[in-house]
C-alpha positions, -999 to 999 in steps of 0.1 A, spaced: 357 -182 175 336 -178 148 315 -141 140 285 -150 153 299 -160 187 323 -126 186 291 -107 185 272 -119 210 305 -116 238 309 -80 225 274 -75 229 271 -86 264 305 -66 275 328 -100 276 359 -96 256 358 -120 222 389 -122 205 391 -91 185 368 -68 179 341 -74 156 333 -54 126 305 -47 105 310 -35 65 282 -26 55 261 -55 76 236 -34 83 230 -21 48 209 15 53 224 25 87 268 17 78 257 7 42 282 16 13 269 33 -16 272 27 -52 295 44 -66 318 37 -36 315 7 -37 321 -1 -73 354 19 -71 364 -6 -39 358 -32 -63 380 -19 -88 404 -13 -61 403 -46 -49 407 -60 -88 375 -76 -77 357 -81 -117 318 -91 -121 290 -90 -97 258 -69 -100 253 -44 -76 223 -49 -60 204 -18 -44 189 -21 -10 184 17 -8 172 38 -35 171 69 -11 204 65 -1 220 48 -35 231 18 -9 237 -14 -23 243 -50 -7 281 -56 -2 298 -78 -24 303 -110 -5 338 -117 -17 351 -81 -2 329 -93 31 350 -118 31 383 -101 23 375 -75 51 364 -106 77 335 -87 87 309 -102 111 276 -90 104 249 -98 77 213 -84 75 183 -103 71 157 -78 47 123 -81 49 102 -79 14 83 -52 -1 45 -55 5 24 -66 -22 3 -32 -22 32 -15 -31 63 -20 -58 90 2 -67 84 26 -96 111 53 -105 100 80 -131 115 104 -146 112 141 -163 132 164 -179 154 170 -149 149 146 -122 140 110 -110 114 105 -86 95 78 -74 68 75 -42 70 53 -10 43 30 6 33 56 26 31 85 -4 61 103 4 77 114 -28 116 109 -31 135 130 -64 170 133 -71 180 152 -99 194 140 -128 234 153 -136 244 156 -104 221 142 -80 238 112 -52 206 103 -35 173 111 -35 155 136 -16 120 139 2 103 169 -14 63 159 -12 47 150 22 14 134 23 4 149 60 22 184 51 -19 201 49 -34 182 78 -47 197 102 -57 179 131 -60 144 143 -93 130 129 -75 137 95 -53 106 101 -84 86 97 -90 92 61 -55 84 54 -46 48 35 -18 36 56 5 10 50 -4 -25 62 24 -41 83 5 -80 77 7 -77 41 19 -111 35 47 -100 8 66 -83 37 76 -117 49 75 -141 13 106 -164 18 118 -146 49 115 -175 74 136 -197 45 161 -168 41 168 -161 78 173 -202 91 194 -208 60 217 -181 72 213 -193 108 224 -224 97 247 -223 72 270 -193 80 290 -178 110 274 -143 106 258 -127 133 225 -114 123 208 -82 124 169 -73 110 146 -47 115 126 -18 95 146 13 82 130 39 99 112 46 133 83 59 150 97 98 152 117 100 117 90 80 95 64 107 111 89 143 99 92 124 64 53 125 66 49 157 79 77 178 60 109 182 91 98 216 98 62 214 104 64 182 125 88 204 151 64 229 147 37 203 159 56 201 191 51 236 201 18 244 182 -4 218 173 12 182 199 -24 166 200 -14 161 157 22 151 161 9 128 191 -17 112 170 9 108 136 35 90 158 7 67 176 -5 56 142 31 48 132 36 28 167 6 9 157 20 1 124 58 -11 140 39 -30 166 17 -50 138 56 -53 115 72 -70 145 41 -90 153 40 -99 116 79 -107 118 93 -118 150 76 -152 152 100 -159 117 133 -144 124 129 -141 166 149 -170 171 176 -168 147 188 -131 152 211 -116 175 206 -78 169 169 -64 161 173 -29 145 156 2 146 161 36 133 150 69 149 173 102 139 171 123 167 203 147 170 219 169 143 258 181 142 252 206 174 223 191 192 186 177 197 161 182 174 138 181 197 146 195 238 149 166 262 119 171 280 94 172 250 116 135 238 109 126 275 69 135 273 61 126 241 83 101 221 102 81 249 70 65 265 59 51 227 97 40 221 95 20 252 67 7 245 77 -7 209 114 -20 226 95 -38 251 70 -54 227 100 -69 206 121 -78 236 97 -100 249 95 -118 218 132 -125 210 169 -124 227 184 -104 202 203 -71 211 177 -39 211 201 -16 186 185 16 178 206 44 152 201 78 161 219 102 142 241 135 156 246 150 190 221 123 209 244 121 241 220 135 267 197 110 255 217 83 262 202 72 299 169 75 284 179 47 253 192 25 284 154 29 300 137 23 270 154 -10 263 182 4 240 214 -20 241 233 -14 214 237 26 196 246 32 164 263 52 140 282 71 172 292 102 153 325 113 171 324 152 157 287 161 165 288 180 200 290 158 229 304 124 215 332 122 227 337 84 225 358 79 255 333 97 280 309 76 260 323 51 273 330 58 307 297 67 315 274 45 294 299 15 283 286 -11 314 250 -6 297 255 1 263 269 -12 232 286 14 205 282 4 165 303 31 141 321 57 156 351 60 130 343 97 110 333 95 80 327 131 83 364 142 78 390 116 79 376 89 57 368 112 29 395 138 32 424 122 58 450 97 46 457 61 51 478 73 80 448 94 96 426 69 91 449 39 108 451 68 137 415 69 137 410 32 140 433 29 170 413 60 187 381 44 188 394 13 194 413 27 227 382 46 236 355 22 230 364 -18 229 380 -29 265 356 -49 278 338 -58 247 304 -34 243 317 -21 203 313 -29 173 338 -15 146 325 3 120 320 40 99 301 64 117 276 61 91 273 55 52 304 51 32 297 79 5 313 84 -29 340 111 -20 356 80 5 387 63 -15 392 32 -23 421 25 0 412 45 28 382 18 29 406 -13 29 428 4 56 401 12 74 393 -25 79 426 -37 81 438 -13 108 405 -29 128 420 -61 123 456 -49 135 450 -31 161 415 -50 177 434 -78 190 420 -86 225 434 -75 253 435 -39 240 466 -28 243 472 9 229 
């Protein structure tokens, strides 16, 4: 059984042969970051190779095929390209490196001792109401650079390797529009000024709906998993209630799910960070099949109830900590961490192994390797632990 095929039974709840496993597959949501990643190298004796950064925010870069294939993981993403309105410039000053996105939000980390980069400028942070939106310039999702050797890319993986693949934007209707905003006056908008937040997040439906229209008629047919990315939870809870997620944000999500499930059979997977369980019916009725990173020490995720209450509808991507055991635990803690999630999450198919989000610098080396090999030990099909 080759990866593509282990995917697709795990992803309809039929048991493949073991369980499948993503490093780093899906590049900004369980991506690996630099430095991280060139210490697993070292690690591994692995010499050469560039890294390649997919995620200046984050420092993520694209995984070294050889340790892909040293790990036997089974997922590989398919990028689309940066528009042609727009290109990458990172500055610099005195203390800091900075650089501005498509849509005008500025990113700076600081120099010294700075891991990623931070949003601290937010084009909509002054607007006031609604009819502001329409002086903004906002990205266009048909700018033809978005999809310049994409349809060669995505069929030449199709046909020439066993990966199952995954594509989709990096971030979502509800998290592009606080990055926008500024995090704290977007919640604020919920309670004080919901005609603006309304408006922000309908303009940003607008633009996902044009990217997938733009996209899906290239890759529809050749993916299995179609990605999106939507933090709604922190360590404790929602960062929004449920009802205002029910009002205002679930009927626009459904509406964007539907749109690209009727134009492709790939898996709907949507990443939501932190406590999202009380969420997790309303995912299934928005078209959600498959949730990632499953964060087992925020409140409420307990991956075994997980399981038992959602597992015959959903799919669960991640769920081994990378909050405390892969950065702190040993190899031991870490092969006892495998086996939990494995016991709580994989009869039946419905999981895909993986960290519980990004691999960060502070993870060692070996606890990475034994993280992947325990997967390998103990996700033998039937499940038996």
């Amino acid at each position: 059984m080759n990866s593509r095929q282990r995917v697709i039974l795990s992803l309809n709840h039929e048991e493949p042969d073991k369980v499948p496993m993503d490093f780093a597959g899906s590049l900004t949501n369980v991506g690996i970051n630099i430095e991280a990643h060139q210490k697993l190298k070292k690690h591994l004796g692995l010499n050469g190779g560039k890294e390649e950064i997919v995620d200046y925010i984050q420092q993520l870069v694209m995984p070294d095929q050889r340790i892909v294939e040293i790990f036997g993981a089974d997922i590989k993403a398919v990028c689309s390209r940066s528009p042609h309105s727009w290109q990458l410039n990172i500055e610099e000053d005195d203390i800091s490196y900075y650089f501005f996105d498509e849509w005008g939000i500025k990113f700076l980390m600081p120099k010294g001792h700075g891991y990623y980069f931070d949003p601290v400028e937010f084009p909509l942070s002054n607007v006031k109401d609604a009819e502001e939106l329409n002086d903004m310039k906002w990205p266009d999702p048909f700018d033809p650079g978005r999809i310049e050797g994409l349809a060669e890319d995505v069929k030449h993986l199709y046909e020439n390797t066993e990966y199952a693949l995954l594509f989709g934007p990096t971030t979502g209707i509800f998290e592009t529009a606080f990055f926008l905003r500024g995090m704290e006056t977007f919640l604020l908008d919920f309670m004080t000024n919901l005609k603006l937040a309304e408006a922000i997040m309908d303009k940003l439906l607008e633009y996902h709906l044009g990217f997938w229209e733009h996209t899906l008629p290239l890759v529809g047919k050749y993916i299995q998993i179609a990605k999106m990315s939507d933090d709604l939870g922190h360590q404790q809870g929602l960062l929004i209630s449920p009802e205002l997620y029910r009002k205002v944000v679930k009927p626009r999500q459904k509406e964007l799910f539907s749109f690209i499930k009727k134009r492709t059979g790939a898996k709907i997977y949507l990443h939501s960070c932190g406590s999202i369980a009380m969420l997790m019916q309303d995912f299934i009725d928005c078209g959600v099949e498959v949730i990632n990173p499953v964060q087992p020490l925020a409140k409420g995720m307990n991956t075994a109830k997980l399981k038992i209450d959602f597992g015959d509808k959903m799919s669960f991507w991640g769920g081994i900590d990378v909050q405390q055991v892969l950065p702190f635990g040993s190899p031991s803690d870490v092969r006892h961490e495998v086996r939990k999630r494995i016991k709580d999450l994989a009869s039946g198919g419905g999981y895909i192994a993986a960290p519980s989000h990004n691999i960060l610098l502070d993870v060692p080396a070996e606890n990475i390797v034994t993280l992947y090999q325990s997967v390998r030990q103990y996700g033998n099909y039937p499940i038996q632990l």
